[in-house]
C-alpha distance (Angstrom), angle and dihedral (degrees) to the residues before:
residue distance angle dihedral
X1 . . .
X2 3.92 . .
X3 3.74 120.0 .
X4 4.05 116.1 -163.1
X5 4.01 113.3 -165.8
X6 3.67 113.8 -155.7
X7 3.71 115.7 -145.9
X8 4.13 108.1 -143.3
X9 3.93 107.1 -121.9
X10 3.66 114.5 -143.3
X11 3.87 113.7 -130.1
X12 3.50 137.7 -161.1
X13 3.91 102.8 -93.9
X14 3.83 98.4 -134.2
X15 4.55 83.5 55.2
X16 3.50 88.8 41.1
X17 4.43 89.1 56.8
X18 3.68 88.5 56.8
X19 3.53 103.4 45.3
X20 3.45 111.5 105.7
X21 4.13 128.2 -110.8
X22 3.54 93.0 -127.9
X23 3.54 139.4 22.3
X24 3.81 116.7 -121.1
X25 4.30 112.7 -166.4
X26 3.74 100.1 -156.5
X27 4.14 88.4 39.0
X28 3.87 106.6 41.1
X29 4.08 100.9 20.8
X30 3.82 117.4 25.9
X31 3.43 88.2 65.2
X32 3.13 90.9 69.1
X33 3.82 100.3 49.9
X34 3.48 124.4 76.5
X35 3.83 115.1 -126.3
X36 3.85 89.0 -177.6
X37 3.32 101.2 57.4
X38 3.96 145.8 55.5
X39 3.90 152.2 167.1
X40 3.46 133.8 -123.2
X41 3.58 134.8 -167.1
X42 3.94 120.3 -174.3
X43 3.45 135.9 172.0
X44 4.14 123.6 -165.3
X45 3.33 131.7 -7.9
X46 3.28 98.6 102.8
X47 4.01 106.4 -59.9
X48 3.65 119.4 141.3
X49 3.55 111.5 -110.7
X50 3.67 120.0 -96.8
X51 3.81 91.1 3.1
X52 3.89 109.8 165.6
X53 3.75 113.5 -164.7
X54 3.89 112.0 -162.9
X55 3.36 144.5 -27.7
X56 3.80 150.9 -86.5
X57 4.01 134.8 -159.5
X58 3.30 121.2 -97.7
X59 3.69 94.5 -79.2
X60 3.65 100.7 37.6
X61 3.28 97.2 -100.4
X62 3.80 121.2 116.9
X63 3.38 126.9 14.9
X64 3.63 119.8 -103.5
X65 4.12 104.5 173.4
X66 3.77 126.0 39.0
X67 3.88 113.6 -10.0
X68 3.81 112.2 -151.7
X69 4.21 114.9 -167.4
X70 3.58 110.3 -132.1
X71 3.49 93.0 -109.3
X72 3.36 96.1 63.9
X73 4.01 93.6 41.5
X74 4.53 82.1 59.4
X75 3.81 91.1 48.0
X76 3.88 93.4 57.3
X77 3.98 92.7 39.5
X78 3.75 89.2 53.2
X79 3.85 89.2 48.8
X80 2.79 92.4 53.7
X81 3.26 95.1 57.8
X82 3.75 96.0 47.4
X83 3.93 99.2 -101.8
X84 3.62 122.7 122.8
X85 3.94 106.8 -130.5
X86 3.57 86.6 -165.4
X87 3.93 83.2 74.5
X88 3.51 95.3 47.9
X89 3.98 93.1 56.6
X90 3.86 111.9 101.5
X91 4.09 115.9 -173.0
X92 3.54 121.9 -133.2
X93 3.74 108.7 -106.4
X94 3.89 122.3 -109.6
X95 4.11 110.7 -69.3
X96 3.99 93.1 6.3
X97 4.11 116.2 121.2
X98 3.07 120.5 -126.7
C-alpha cells in the first residue's frame, strides 16, 4: 500500500484570503491549457530531424503558422507507421447520426 505525506506550506496570509475553497477544473485550470494546440516529439520513421511544423503565440496558445486538423495529424502518424488509415475509416450507416 503507498502512503503520501503532505507537508502544509505556509502562505502569505493576504494570498491565502483569496485562494479559493474549492478547486473548479474547467474554472481555475483549463484556462490555462491550450485545447488548440500540441507538441510532438518523434524519432524514425522517416522524419527529418529537428523538423518543426508550425507555430504558436507567444504563450502557446493559438496557432499562428500552419494549422493541421487532428485528422490529418492521425493519418500521417499511422503512415508512418505503415498502416493505411484509409482502412481504419468505417462510415456511418444509412439514417445513423454521427
Amino acid at each position: 500500500m503507498l502512503s503520501c505525506q503532505s507537508r502544509q506550506t505556509a502562505f502569505d496570509p493576504e494570498i491565502e484570503a483569496r485562494l479559493p475553497e474549492q478547486i473548479d477544473f474547467n474554472f481555475h485550470i483549463k484556462p490555462i491549457l491550450s485545447d488548440r494546440c500540441f507538441t510532438i516529439w518523434v524519432a524514425g520513421a522517416g522524419v527529418k530531424k529537428g523538423m518543426i511544423y508550425g507555430a504558436t503565440d507567444d504563450f502557446s496558445y493559438n496557432i499562428t503558422e500552419n494549422p493541421v486538423h487532428v485528422h490529418d495529424f492521425q493519418a500521417t502518424m499511422l503512415h508512418l507507421l505503415g498502416v493505411d488509415h484509409e482502412k481504419l475509416t468505417f462510415k456511418p450507416r444509412a439514417g445513423a447520426t454521427v
